[in-house]
C-alpha positions as CSV (number, residue, x, y, z in Angstrom):
1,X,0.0,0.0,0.0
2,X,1.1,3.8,-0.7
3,X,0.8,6.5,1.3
4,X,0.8,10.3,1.5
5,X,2.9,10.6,4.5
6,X,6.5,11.6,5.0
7,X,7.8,9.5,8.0
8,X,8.5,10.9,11.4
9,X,12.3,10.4,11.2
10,X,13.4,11.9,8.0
11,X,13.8,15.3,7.2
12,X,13.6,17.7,4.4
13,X,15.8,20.7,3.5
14,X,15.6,23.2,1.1
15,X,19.0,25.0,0.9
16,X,19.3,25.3,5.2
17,X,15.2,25.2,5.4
18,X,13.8,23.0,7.2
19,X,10.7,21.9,4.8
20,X,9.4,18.6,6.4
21,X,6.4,19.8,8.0
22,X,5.1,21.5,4.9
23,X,2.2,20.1,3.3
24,X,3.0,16.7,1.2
25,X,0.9,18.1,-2.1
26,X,3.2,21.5,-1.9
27,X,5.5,21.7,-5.3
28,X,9.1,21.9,-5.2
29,X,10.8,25.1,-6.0
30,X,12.4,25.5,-9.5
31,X,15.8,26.0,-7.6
32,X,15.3,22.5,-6.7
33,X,14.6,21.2,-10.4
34,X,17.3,23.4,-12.0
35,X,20.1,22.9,-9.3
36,X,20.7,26.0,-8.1
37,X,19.7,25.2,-4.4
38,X,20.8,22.1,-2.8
39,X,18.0,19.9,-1.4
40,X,18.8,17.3,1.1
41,X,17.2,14.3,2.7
42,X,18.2,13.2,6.0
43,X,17.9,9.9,8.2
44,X,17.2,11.1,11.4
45,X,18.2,9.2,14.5
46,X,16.7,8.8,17.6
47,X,18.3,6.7,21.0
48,X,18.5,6.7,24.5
């Protein structure tokens, strides 16, 4: 089954913006597409 969801520990930058709380239907900037601004995804980690 697919979802619609972005999972709780990976995050979403935009250049150094923190995007993973926006709204999963919102587009990606043209930056993005054309490479002009870096876009990362990140494996967050949890412990304790």
């Amino acid at each position: 089954m697919v979802t619609k969801k972005r999972r709780p520990f990976i995050r979403f930058f935009f250049g150094e913006e923190d995007v993973s709380n926006l709204d999963i239907d919102v587009t990606f900037p043209d930056e993005i597409a054309n490479g002009s601004k870096i876009f990362h995804i990140v494996g967050a980690m949890a412990g304790g």
